[in-house]
Structures are given as C-alpha cells and as structure tokens.
C-alpha positions as CSV (number, residue, x, y, z in Angstrom):
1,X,104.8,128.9,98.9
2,X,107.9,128.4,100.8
3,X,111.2,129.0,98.6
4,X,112.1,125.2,99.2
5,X,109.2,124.1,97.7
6,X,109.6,125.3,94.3
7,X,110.4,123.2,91.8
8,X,112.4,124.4,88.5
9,X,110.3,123.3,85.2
10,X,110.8,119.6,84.5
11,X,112.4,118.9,87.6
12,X,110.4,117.8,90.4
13,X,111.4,117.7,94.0
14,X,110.2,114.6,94.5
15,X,110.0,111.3,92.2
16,X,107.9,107.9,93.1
17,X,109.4,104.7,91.6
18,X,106.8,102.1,89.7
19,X,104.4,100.5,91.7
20,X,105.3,96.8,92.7
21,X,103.5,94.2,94.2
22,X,106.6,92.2,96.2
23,X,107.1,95.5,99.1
24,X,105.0,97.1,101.1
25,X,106.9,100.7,99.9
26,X,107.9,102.5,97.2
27,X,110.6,104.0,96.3
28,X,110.6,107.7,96.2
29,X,113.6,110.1,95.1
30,X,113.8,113.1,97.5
31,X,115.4,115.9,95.1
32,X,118.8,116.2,97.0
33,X,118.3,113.4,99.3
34,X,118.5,109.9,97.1
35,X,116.3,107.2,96.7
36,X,114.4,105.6,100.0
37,X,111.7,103.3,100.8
38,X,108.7,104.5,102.2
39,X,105.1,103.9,103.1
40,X,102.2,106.7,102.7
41,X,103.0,107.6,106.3
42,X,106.7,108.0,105.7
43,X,106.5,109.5,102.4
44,X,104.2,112.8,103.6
45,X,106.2,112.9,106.6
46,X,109.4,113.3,105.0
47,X,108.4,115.1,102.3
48,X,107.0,117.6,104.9
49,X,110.2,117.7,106.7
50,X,112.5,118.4,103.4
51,X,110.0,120.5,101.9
52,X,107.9,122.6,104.1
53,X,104.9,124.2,102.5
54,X,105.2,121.7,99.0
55,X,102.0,120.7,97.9
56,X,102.0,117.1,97.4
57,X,99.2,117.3,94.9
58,X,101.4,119.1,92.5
59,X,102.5,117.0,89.1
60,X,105.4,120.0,88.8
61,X,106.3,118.8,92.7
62,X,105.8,115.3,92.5
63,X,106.2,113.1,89.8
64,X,104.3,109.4,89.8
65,X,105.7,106.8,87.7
66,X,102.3,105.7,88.0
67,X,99.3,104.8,90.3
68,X,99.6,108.2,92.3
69,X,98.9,107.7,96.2
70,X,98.8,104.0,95.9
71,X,101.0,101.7,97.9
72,X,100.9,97.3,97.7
73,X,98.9,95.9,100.4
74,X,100.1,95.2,103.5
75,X,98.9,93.4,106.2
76,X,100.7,92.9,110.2
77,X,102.9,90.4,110.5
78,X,104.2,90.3,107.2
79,X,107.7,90.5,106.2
C-alpha cells in the first residue's frame, strides 16, 4: 500500500456526508483537502488522485455516514 494511503486509527482519509435526496452529489471530506461535491465518477477519481493505491472498500479509509456507494438519482437535463 502506498504511504499516502494509510490512514491513522479512527481517522479516515476520506469521509462521505449523509445521503440526501435534493443533489445529485454528496459531500465527501478529502483528509487534507475540505469538503466537495461529487458524483461516483468524481469521487473515485479524486480519491485516486489524492490517494494513490487507497482501497476504497476500506471502512479504516473511507468512512460512510451511510448508504455506502449510493448517490440520489439523477437524470440529464436536470438542475
């Protein structure tokens, strides 16, 4: 595992905000990095970029507020 990667014990590298219903995103806290919106495409992609080699999988690495993996429904054209 790359160094990067590693999360100390109760601190995770990466934190995903409550699942709501009125965004197409979530919220996710990137350890070092704040608090952005994302969408499942976004959110592996940076999380790749900040942390090479993290294994997204991990509850140590990433912590769900809940519903892991699960982002509201969005369809084209919507706001």
């Amino acid at each position: 595992m790359n160094r990067n990667a590693s999360a100390t014990p109760g601190e995770p590298l990466i934190e995903v905000a409550e699942f709501r219903t009125d965004s197409r995103y979530r919220l996710a806290h990137f350890k070092g990095h704040g608090w952005e919106p994302v969408d499942p495409q976004e959110f592996k992609a940076e999380a790749m970029r900040l942390f090479p080699g993290i294994d997204l999988e991990d509850p140590r690495q990433v912590h769900w507020e809940d519903r892991p993996w699960e982002w509201p429904a969005w369809h084209p054209g919507e706001a």
